[in-house]
Each structure stands twice: as structure tokens, then as C-alpha cells.
Backbone as ProteinMPNN parsed JSONL, in Angstrom:
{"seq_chain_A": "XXXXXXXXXXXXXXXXXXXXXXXXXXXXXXXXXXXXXXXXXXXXXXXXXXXXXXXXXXXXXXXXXXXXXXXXXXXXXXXXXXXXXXXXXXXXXXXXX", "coords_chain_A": {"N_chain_A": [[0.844, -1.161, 0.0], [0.347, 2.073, -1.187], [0.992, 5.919, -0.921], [0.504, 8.7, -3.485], [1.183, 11.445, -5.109], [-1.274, 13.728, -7.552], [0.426, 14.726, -9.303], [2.927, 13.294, -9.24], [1.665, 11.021, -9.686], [0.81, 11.525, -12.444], [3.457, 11.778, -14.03], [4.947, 9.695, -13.39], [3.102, 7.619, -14.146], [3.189, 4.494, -15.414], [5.075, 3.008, -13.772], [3.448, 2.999, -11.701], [1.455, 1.562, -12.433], [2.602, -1.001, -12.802], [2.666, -1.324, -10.267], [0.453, -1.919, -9.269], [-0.348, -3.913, -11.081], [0.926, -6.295, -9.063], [-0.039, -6.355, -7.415], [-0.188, -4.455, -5.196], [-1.939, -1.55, -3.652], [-2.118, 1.188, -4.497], [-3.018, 4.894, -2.961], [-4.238, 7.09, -4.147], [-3.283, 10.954, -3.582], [-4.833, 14.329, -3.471], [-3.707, 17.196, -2.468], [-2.861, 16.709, -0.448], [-4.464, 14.665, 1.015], [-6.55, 12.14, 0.69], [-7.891, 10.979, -2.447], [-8.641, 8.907, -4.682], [-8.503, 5.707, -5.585], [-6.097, 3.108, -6.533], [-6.563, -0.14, -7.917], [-5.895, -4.158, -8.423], [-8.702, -5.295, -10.535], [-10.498, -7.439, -9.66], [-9.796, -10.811, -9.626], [-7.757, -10.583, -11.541], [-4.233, -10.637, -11.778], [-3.949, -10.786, -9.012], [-5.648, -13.007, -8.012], [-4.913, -15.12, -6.38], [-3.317, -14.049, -3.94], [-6.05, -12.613, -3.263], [-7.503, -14.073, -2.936], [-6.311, -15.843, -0.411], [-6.552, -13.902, 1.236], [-9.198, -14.139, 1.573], [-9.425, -16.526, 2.59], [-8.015, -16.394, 5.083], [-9.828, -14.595, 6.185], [-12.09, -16.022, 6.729], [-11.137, -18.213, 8.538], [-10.515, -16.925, 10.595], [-12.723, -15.656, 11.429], [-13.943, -13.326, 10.795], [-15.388, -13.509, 7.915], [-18.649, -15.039, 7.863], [-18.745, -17.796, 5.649], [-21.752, -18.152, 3.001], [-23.991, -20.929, 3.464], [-24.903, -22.542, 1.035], [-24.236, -21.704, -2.5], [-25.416, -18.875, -3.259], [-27.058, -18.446, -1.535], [-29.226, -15.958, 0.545], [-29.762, -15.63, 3.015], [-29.327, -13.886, 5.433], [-30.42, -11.309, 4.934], [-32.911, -11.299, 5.618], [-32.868, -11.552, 8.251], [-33.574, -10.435, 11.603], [-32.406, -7.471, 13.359], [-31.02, -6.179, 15.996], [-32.991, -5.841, 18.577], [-34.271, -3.158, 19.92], [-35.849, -0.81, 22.225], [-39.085, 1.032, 21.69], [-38.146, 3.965, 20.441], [-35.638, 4.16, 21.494], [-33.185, 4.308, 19.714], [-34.019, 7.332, 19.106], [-34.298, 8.828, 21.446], [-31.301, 8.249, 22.596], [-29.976, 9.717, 20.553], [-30.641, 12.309, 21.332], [-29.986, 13.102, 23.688], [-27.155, 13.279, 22.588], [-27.14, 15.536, 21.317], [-28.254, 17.442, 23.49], [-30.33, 17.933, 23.576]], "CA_chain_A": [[0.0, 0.0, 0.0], [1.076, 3.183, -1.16], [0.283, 6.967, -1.294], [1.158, 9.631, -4.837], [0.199, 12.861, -4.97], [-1.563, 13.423, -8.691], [1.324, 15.212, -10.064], [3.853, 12.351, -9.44], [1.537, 9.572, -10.588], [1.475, 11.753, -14.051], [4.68, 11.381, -14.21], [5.371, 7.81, -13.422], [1.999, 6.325, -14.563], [3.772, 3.412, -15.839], [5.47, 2.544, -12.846], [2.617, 2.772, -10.339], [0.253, 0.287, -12.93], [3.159, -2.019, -12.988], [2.939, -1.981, -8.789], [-0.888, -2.209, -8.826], [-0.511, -5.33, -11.21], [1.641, -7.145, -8.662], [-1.021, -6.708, -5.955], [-0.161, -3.223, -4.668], [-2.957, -0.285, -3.437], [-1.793, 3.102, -4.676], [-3.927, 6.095, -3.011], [-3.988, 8.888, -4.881], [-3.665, 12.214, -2.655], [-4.718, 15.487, -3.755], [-3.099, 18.388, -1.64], [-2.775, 15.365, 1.165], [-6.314, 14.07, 1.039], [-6.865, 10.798, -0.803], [-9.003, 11.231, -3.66], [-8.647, 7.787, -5.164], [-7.563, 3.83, -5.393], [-5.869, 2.019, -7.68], [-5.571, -1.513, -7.529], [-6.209, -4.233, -9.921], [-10.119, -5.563, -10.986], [-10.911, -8.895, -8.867], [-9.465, -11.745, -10.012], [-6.528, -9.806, -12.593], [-3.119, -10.468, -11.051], [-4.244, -10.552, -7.244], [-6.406, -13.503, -7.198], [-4.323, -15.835, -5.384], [-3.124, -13.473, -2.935], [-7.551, -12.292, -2.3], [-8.289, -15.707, -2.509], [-5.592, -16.253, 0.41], [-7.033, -13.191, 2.531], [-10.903, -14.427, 2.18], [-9.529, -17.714, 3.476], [-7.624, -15.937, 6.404], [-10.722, -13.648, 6.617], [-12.572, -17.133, 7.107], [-10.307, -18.617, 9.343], [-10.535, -15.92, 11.597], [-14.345, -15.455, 11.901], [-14.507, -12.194, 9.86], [-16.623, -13.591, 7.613], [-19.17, -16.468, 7.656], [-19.801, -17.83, 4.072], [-23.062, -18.819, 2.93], [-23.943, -22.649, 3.596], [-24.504, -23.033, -0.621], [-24.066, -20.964, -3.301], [-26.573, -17.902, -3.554], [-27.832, -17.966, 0.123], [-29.282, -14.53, 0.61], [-30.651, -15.528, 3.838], [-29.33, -12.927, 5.771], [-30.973, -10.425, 4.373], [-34.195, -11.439, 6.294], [-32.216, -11.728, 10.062], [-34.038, -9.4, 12.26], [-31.252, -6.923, 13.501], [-30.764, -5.965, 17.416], [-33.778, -5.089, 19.203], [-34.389, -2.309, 20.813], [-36.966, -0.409, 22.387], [-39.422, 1.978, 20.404], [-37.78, 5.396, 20.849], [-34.174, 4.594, 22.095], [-32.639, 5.761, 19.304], [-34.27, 8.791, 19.072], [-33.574, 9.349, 22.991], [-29.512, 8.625, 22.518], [-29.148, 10.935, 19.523], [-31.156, 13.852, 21.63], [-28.982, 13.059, 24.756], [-26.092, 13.233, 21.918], [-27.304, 16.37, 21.015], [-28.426, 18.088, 24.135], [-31.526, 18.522, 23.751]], "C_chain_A": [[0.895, 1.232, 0.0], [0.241, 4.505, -1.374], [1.598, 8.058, -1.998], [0.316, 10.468, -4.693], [-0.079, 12.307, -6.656], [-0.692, 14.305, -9.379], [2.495, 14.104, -10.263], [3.499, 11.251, -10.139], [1.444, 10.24, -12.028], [2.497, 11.153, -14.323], [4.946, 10.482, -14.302], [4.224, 7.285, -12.822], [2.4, 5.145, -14.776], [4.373, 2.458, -14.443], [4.82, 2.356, -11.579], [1.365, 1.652, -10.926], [1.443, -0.939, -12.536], [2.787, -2.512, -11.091], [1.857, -2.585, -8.554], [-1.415, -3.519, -9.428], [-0.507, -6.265, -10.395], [0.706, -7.116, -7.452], [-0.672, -5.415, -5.095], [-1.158, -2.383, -4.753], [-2.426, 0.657, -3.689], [-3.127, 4.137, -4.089], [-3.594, 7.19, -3.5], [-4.553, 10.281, -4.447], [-3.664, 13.55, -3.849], [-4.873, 16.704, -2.589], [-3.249, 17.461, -0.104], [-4.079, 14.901, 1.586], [-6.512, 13.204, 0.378], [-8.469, 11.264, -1.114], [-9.521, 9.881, -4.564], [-7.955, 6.771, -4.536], [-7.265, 3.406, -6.184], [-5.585, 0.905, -7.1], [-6.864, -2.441, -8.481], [-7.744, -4.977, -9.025], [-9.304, -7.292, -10.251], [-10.573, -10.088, -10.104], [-8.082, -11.536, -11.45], [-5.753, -9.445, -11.3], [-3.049, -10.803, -9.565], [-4.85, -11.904, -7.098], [-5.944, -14.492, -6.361], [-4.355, -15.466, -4.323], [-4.824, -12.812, -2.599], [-7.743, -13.052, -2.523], [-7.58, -16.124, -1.001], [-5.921, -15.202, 1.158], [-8.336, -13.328, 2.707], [-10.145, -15.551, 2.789], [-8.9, -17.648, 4.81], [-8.645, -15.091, 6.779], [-11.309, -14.722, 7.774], [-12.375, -17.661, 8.386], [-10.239, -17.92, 10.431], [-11.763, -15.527, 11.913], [-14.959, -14.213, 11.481], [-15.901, -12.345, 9.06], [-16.942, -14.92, 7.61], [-19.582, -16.821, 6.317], [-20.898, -18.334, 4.294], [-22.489, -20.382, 2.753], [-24.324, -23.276, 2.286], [-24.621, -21.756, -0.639], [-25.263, -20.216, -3.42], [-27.621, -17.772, -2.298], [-28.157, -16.398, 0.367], [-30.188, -14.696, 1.961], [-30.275, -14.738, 5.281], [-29.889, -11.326, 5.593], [-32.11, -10.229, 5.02], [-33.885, -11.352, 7.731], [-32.711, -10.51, 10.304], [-32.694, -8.529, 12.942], [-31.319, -6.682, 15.557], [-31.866, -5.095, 17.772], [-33.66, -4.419, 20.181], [-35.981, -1.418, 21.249], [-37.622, 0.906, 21.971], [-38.981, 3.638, 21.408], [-36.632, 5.33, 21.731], [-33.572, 5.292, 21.784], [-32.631, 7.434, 19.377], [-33.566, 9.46, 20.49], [-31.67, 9.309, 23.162], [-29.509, 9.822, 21.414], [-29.948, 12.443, 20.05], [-30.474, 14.065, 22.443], [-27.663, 13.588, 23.837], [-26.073, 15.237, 21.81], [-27.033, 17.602, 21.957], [-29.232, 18.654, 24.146], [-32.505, 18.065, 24.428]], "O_chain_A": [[1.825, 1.48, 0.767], [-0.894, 4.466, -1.849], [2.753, 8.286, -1.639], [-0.856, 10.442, -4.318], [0.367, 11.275, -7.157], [-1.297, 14.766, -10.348], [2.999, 14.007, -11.382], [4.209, 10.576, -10.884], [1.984, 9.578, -12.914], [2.505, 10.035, -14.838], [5.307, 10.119, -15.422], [4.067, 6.76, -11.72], [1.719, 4.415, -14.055], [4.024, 1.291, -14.262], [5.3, 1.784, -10.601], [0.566, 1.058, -10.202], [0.981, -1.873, -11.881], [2.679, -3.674, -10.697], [1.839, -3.593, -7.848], [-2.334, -4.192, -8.961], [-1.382, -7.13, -10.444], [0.832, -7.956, -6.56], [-1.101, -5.593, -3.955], [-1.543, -2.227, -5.911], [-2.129, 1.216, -2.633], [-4.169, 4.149, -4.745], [-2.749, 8.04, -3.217], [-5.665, 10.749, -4.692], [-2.858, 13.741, -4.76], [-5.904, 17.025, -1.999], [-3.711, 17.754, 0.998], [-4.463, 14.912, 2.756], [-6.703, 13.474, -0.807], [-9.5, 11.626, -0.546], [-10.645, 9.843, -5.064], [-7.213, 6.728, -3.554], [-8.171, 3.117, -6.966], [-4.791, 0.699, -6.182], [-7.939, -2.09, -8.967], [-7.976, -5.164, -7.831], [-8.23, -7.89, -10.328], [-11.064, -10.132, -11.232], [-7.688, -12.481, -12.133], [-6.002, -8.702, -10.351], [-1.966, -11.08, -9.05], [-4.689, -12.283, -5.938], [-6.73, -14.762, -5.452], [-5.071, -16.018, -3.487], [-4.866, -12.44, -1.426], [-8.945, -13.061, -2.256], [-8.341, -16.801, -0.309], [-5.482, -15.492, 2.271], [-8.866, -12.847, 3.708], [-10.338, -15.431, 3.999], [-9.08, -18.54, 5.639], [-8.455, -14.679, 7.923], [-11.226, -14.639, 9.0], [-13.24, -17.621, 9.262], [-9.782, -18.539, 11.392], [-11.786, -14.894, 12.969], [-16.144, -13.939, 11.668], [-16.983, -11.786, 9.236], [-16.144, -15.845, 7.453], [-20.579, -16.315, 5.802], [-21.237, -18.876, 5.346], [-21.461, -20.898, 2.314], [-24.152, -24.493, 2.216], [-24.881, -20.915, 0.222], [-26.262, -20.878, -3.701], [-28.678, -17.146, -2.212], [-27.192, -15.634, 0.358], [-31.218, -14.03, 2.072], [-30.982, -15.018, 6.249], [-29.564, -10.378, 6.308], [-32.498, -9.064, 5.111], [-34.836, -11.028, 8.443], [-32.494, -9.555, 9.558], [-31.741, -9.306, 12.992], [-31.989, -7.551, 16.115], [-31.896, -3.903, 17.466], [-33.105, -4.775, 21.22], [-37.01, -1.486, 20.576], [-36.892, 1.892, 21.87], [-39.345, 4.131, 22.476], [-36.476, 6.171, 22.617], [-33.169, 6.326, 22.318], [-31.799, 8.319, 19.574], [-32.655, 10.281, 20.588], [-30.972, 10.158, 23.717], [-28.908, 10.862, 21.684], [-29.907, 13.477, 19.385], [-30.007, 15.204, 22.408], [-27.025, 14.448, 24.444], [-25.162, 15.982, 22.172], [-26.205, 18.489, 21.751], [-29.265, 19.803, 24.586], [-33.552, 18.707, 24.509]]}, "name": "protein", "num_of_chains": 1, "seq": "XXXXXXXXXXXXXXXXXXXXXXXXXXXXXXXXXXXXXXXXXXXXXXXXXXXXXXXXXXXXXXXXXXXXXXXXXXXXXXXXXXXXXXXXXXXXXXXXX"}
């Protein structure tokens, strides 16, 4: 992972695609603020190495895959109940009002 301002990657375009082939992130700062990402399209050059960080994702409990292919049954999981008008009451407390 690296960061170019957009005057240097002009310059040496060539040499920051060649890094982003090999599996390198370039951010691209303007006036010290990233503005962009380069890095290569899923499965071009990288996929070994993001095939080898979903399976350490895995391995680590980051993420759970689906139990087959095309499971969208998360999508329906009810989320963390709470009671009607908490939110509202933390973000007025937040507020001060």
C-alpha cells in the first residue's frame, strides 16, 4: 500500500500500474487528502493473494460464508432489538436537547 500525490503519478503512470498489477494499493492524494484507489479488478493479477485473505478472513471469523451458493438468507435476520424510541432518545442526549 502506497500513497502519490496526482502530479507524481502523471509522471510515473507506468510505474505505479506495474505496482498495482503485482497486488499493490496506490492512493492517490490530492493536496494530502486521498481522492482515489488504484488496484487491480478482482481476479486480474491478485487472485491468489484475495483468494488467500478471504480464506484468512474465514479462518478468523470475519466472515461467515453462505452454507450453498446464492444464500441470501441474511438479508431477512431481524437486527438488534431495541426499544421503540431509544434511538431517538440517545441521539437527543447526543445532542443536548
Amino acid at each position: 500500500m502506497s500513497t502519490v500525490g496526482i502530479r507524481e503519478l502523471k509522471a510515473r503512470l507506468s510505474a505505479f500500474i506495474r505496482r498495482v498489477r503485482t497486488g499493490d494499493i496506490v492512493y492517490v492524494t490530492d493536496h494530502g487528502r486521498i481522492v482515489a484507489e488504484l488496484r487491480a479488478p478482482v481476479g486480474v493479477g491478485t487472485s491468489s493473494s484475495g483468494m488467500r485473505r478471504w480464506e484468512e478472513a474465514v479462518a478468523q471469523g470475519w466472515i461467515v460464508p453462505a452454507a450453498r451458493a446464492g444464500d441470501r438468507s441474511w438479508i431477512d435476520t431481524p437486527g438488534p432489538m431495541l426499544p421503540a424510541g431509544t434511538a431517538a432518545a440517545l441521539l437527543d442526549a447526543e445532542r443536548g436537547e
